[in-house]
C-alpha positions in Angstrom: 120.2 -122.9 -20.3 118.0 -123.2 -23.3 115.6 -120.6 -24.2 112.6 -122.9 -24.2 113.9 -123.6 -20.0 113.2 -120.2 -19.6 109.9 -120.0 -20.9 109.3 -122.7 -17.9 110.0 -119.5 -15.2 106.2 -117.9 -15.4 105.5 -121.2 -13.5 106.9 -120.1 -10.5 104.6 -117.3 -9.6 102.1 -119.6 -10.7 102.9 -122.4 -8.2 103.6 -119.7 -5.6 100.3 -117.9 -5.9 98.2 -121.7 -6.0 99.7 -122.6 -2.8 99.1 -119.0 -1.2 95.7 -119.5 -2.6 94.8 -123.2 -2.0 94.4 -124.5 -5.2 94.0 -128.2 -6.0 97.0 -129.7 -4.7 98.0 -131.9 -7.2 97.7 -128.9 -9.7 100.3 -127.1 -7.0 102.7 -129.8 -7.3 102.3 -129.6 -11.1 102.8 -126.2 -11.3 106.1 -126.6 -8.6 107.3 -129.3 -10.6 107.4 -127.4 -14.2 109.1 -124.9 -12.0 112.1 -126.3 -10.6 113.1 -127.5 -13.9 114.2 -124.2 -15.3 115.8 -123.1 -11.5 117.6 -126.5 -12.0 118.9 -125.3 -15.3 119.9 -121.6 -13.8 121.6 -123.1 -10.5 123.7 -125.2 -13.1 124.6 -122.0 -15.4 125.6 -120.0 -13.0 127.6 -123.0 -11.4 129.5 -123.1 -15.0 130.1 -119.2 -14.8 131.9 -119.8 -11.4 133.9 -122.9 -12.6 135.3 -120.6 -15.1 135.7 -117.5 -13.2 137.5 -119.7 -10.2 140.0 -121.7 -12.7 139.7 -125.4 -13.5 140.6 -126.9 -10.7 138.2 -124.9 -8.1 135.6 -125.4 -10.9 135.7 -128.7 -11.1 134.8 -128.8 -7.3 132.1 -126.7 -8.1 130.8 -128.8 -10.5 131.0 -132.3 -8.3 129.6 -130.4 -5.5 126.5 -128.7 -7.0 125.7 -130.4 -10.0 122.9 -132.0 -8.5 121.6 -129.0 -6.0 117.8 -128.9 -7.1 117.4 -132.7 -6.2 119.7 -132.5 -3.1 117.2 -129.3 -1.8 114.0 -131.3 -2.9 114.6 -134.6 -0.8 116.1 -132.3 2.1 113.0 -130.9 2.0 111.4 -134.5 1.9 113.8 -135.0 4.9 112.1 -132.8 7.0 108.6 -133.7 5.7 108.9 -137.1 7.0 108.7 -138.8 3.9 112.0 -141.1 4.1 110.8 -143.8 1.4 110.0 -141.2 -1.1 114.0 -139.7 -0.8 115.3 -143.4 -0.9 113.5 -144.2 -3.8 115.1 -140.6 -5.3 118.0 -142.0 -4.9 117.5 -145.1 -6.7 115.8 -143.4 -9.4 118.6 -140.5 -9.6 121.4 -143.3 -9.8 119.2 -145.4 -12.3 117.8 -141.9 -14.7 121.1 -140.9 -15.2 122.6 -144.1 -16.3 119.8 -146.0 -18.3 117.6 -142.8 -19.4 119.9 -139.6 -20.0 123.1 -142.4 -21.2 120.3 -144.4 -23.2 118.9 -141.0 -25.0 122.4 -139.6 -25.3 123.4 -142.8 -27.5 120.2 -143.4 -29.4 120.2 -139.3 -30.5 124.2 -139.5 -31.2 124.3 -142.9 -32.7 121.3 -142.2 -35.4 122.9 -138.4 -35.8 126.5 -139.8 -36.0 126.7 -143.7 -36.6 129.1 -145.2 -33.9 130.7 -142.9 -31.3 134.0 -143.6 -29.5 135.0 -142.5 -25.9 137.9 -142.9 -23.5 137.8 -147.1 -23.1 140.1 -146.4 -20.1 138.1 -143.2 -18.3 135.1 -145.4 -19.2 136.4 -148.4 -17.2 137.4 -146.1 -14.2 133.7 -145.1 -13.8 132.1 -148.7 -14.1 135.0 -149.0 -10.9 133.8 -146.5 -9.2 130.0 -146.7 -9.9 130.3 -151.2 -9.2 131.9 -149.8 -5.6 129.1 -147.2 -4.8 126.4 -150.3 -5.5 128.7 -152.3 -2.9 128.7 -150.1 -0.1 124.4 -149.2 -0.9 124.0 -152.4 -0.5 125.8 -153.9 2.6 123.5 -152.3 5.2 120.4 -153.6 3.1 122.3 -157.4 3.6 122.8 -156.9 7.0 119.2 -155.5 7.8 117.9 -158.3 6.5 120.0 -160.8 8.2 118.5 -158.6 11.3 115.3 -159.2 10.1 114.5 -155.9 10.9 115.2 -152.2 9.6 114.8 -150.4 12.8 117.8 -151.5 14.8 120.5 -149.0 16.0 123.4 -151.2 14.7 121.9 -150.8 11.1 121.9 -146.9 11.7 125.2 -147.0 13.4 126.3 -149.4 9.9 124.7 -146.7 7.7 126.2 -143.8 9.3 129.5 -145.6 8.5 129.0 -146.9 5.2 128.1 -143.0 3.9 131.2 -141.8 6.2 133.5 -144.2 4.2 131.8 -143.0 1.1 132.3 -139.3 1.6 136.1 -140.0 2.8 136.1 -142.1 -0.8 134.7 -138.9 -2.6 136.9 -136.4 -1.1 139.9 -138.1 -2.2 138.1 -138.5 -5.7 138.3 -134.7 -5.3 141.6 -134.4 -4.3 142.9 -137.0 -7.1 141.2 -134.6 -9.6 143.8 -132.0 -8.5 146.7 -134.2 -10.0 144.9 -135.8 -12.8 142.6 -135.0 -15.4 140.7 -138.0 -15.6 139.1 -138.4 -12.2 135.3 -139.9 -12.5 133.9 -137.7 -9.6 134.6 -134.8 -10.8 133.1 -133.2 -14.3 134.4 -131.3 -16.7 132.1 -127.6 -17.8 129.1 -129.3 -19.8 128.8 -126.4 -21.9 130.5 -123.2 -23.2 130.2 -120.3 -20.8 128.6 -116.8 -22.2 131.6 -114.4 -22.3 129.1 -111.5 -20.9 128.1 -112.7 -17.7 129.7 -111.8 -14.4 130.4 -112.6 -11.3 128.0 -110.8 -9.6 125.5 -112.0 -12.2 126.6 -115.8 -11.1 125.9 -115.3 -7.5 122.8 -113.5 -7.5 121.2 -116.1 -10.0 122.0 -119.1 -7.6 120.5 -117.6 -4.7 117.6 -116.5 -6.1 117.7 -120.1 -7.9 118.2 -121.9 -4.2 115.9 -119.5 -2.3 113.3 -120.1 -4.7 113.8 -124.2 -5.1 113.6 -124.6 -1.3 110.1 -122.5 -1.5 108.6 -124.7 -4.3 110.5 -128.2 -2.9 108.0 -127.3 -0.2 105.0 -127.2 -2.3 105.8 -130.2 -4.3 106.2 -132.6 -1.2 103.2 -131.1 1.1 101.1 -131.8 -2.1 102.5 -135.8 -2.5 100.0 -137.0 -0.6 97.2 -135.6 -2.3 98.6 -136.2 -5.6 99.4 -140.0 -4.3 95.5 -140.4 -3.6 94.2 -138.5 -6.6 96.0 -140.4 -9.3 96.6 -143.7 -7.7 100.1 -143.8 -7.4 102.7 -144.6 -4.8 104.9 -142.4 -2.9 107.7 -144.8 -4.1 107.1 -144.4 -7.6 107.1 -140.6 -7.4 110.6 -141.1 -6.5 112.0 -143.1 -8.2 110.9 -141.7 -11.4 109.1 -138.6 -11.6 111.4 -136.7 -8.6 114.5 -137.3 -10.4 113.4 -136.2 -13.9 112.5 -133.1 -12.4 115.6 -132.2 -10.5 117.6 -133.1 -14.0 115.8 -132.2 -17.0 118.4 -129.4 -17.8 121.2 -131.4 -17.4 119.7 -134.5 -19.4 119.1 -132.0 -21.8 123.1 -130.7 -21.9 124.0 -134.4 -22.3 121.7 -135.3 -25.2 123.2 -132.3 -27.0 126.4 -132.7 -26.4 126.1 -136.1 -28.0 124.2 -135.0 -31.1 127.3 -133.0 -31.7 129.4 -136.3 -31.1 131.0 -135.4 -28.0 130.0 -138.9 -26.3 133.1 -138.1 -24.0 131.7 -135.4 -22.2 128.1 -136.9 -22.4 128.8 -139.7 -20.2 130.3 -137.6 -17.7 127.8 -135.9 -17.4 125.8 -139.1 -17.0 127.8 -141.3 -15.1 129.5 -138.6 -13.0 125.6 -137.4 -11.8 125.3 -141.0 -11.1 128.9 -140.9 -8.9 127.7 -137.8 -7.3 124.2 -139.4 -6.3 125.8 -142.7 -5.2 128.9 -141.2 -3.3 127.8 -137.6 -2.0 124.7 -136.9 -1.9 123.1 -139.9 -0.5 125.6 -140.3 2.3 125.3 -136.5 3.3 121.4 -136.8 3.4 121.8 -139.6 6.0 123.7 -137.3 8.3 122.0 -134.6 7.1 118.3 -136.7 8.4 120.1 -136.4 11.9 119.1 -132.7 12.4 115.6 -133.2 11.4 114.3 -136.2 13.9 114.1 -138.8 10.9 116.6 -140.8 10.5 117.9 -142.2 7.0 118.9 -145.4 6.5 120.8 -147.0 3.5 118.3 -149.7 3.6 116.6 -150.6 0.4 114.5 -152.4 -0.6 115.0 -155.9 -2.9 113.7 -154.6 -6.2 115.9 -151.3 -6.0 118.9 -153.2 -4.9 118.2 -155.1 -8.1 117.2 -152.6 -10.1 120.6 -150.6 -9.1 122.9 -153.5 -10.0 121.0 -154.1 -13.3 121.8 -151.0 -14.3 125.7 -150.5 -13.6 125.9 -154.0 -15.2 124.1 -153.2 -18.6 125.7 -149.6 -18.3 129.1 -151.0 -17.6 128.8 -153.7 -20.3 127.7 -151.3 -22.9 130.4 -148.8 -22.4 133.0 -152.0 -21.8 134.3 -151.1 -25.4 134.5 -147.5 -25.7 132.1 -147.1 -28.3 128.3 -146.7 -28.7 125.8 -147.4 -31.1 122.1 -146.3 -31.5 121.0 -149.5 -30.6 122.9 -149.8 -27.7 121.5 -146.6 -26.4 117.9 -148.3 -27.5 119.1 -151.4 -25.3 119.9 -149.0 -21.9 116.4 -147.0 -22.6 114.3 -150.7 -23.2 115.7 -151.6 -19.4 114.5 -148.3 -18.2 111.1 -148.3 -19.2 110.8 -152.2 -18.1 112.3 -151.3 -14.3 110.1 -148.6 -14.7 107.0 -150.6 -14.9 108.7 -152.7 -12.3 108.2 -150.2 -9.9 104.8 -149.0 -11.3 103.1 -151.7 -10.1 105.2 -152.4 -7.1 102.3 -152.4 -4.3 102.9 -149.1 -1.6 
């Protein structure tokens, strides 16, 4: 994790002490949000120092399985809160930020550092597979609610219960496969070097101080979304889908920028598309069975504009990484269709 990510860490007494204290709420959500940033970072560093202390084939589990821990905490959190639109949209905006925003900045920085940058055409064409099939099975139960005409009924619950079984089933073989090959799309390689210095012990006591501490500040950012919904005029949607994602991520955009600055546009869009696989094919499926513990239930019901929104972007993301190599202006291209989805769903009414 960078050393400007650490800086971020005073905010977590700070967020802390305003909740104990009853400040402003939407300063305590502030304040929670600057602070799982750099716990996002640490849970992903100490994931890497595991992956390489466990060999590559345990720590490539590791790495399909918690690369996206600070989200997956924040919208189980959300989960429990009641606030079911705000994880869906999450999800959308997870799926979407990883494959318009972080892929889009990745290219623009690597292709004005480096001029065009080549990748694996074939690894590239295995996770527009992957990421087309993951849009297919989102949206099914969203076609057969609305056939329904209704969102409520048990067979759409029963359907989505299914859908996210079929899609775990999909990912554990995904993990499996990786055991026998090294190109698998669900499961990522070590985004960056590992310090030679830190242990173990140092790994394990960093991500459960990291979890413990996300879960307590995942709690003050979603009993403060109300507040902050009313006091700025937004929608619980657009949270989301845009500002909920970028916070669980930042670190990891971060990595994959980097890594393509030093022309590594390989390992940038696996970190990229694989968050977007992991999203798609894990952690939205587990959160619906996960939503079963909690007394609100999660559908894989979207809504139109996300359904549309999604499929926009594995096309254009597919498309542009069709030929195996990038160009700034193709990464321009992916972050011109974020920003205009983005206003999209800025001015979606609540």
């Amino acid at each position: 994790m960078t050393l400007s990510l650490n800086y971020l860490l005073v905010f977590i007494p700070m967020a802390i002490l305003g909740s104990i204290l009853g400040w402003n709420p939407a300063l305590n959500f502030v304040t929670g949000s600057i602070a799982v940033i750099p716990l996002a970072g640490l849970i992903g560093e100490s994931t890497e120092v595991l992956a390489a202390r466990t060999g590559p084939k345990v720590g490539g589990l590791l790495n399909a399985t918690l690369g996206n821990a600070a989200e997956l905490i924040i919208t189980i959190v959300a989960i429990r809160a009641g606030l079911i639109e705000l994880v869906k949209a999450s999800i959308t905006g997870s799926i979407l930020g990883n494959l318009l925003l972080v892929m889009g900045m990745s290219m623009l920085g690597g292709g004005l550092k480096n001029g065009t940058q080549r990748f694996s055409r074939a690894r590239a064409g295995m996770n527009a597979t992957m990421l087309i099939l993951a849009v297919i099975a989102i949206c099914v139960p969203a076609l057969f609610a609305h056939a329904l005409g209704t969102t409520a009924s048990p067979q759409i619950e029963e359907l989505s219960l299914g859908v996210s079984g079929v899609m775990i089933v999909l990912y554990a073989l995904g993990i499996v496969y990786s055991f026998r090959a090294a190109d698998s799309p669900l499961v990522r390689p070590s985004a960056e070097a590992v310090e030679p210095h830190r242990s173990l012990r140092w790994a394990l006591v960093v991500m459960a101080f990291s979890t413990i501490a996300t879960v307590w500040l995942s709690e003050i950012i979603v009993h403060s979304v109300e507040s902050v919904v009313q006091q700025f005029h937004l929608t619980e949607f657009f949270l989301g889908i845009v500002l909920i994602p970028i916070i669980g991520n930042v670190a990891e955009h971060m990595v994959g920028l980097q890594v393509a600055l030093k022309d590594n546009m390989d390992l940038s869009l696996e970190i990229s598309v694989g968050s977007s696989l992991q999203i798609a094919m894990f952690v939205a499926p587990l959160l619906v069975f996960v939503s079963l513990f909690f007394g609100h239930e999660l559908n894989l019901v979207f809504n139109r504009f996300e359904l549309i929104a999604l499929v926009a972007g594995v096309l254009v993301a597919s498309l542009v990484s069709a030929d195996g190599e990038s160009n700034w202006l193709e990464g321009a291209q992916l972050l011109a269709v974020y920003v205009i989805l983005g206003l999209g769903f800025f001015f979606l009414p609540a």
